[in-house]
C-alpha positions as a Markdown table, in Angstrom:
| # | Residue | x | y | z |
|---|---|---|---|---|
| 1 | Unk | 4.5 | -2.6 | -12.8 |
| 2 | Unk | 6.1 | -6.0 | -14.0 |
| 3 | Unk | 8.1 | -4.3 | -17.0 |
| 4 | Unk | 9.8 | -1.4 | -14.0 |
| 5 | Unk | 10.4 | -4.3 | -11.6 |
| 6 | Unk | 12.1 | -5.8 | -14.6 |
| 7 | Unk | 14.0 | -2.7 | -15.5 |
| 8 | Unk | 15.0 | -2.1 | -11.8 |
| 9 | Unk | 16.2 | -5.8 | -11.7 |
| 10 | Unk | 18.2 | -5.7 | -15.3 |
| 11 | Unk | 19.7 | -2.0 | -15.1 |
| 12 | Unk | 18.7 | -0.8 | -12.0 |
| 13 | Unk | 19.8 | 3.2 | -13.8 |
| 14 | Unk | 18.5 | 6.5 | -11.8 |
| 15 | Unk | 16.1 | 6.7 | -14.8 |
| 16 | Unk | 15.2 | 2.9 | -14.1 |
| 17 | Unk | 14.3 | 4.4 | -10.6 |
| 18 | Unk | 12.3 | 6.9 | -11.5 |
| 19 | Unk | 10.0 | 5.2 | -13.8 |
| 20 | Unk | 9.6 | 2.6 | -10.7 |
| 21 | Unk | 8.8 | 5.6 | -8.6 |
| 22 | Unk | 6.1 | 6.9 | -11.2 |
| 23 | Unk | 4.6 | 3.9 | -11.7 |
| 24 | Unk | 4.1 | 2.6 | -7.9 |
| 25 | Unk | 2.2 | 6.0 | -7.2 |
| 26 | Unk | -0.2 | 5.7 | -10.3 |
| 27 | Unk | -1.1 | 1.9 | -9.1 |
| 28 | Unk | -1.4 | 3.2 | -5.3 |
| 29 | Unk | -3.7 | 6.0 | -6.6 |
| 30 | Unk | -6.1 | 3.7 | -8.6 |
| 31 | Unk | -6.2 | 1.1 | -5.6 |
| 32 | Unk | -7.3 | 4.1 | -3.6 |
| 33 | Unk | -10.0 | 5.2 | -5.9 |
| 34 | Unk | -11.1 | 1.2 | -5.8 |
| 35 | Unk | -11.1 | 1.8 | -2.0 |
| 36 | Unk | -9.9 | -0.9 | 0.6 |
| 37 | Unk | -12.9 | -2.8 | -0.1 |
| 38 | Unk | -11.0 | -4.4 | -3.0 |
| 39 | Unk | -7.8 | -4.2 | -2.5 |
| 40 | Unk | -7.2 | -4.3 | 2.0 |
| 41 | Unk | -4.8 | -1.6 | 3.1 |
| 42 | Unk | -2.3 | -4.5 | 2.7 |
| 43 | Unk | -1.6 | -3.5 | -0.7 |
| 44 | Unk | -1.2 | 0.3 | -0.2 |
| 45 | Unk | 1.2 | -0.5 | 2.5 |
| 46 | Unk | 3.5 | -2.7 | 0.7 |
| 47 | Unk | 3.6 | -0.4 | -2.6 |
| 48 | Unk | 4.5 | 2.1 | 0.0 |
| 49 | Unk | 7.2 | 0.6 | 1.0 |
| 50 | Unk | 8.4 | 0.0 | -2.2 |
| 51 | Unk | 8.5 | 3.5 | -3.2 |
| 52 | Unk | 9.9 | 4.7 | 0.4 |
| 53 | Unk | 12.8 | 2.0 | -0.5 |
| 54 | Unk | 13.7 | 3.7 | -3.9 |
| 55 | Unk | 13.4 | 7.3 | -2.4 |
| 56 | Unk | 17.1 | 7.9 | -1.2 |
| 57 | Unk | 18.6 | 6.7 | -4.0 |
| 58 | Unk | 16.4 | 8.7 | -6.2 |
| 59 | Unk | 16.8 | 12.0 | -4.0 |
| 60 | Unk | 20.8 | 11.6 | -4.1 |
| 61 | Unk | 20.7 | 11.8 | -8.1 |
| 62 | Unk | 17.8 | 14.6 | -7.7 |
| 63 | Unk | 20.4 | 16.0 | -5.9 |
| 64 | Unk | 23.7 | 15.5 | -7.8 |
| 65 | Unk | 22.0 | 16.5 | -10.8 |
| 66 | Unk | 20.7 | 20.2 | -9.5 |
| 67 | Unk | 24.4 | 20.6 | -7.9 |
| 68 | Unk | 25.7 | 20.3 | -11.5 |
| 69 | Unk | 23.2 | 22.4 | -12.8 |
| 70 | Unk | 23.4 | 24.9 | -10.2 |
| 71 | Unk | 26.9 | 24.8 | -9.7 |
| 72 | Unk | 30.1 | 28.0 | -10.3 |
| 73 | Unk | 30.4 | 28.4 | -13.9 |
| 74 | Unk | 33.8 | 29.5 | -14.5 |
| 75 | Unk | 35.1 | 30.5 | -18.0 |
| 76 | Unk | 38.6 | 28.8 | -19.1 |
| 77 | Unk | 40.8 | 31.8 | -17.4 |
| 78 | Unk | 38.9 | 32.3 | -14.3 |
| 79 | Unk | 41.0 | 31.3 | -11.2 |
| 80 | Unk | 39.3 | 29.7 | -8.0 |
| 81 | Unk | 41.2 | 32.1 | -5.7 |
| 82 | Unk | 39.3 | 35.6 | -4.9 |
| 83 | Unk | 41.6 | 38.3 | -5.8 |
């Protein structure tokens, strides 16, 4: 968790994001194995929060990216206009 706060800090990159992302929902899912007995819901919440903070501007590059993807192709001669 320390070294993606860090990254998120230094570079804060859509790849920087992601790896926060991943890594807040393996620690959430151990801390619910454990059970709030050891670790209070107080800890689930905030690492909720935390990931609920990074989703938007993790969707938007989600997004961007599958727009390039999935966008018109057009070869060098093809024109825009229909007709």
């Amino acid at each position: 968790m320390r070294s993606a706060v860090e990254r998120l800090t230094s570079d804060g990159s859509d790849e920087a994001i992601h790896d926060a992302r991943k890594r807040i929902k393996k620690v959430r899912a151990v801390l619910q194995l454990a059970g709030t007995d050891l670790t209070g819901d107080r800890a689930l919440k905030r690492l909720r929060r935390g990931s609920h903070a990074l989703s938007p501007p993790r969707d938007m590059d989600a997004m961007i990216e599958a727009a390039r993807t999935l966008g018109p192709r057009r070869s060098a001669g093809q024109s825009t206009a229909a007709g």
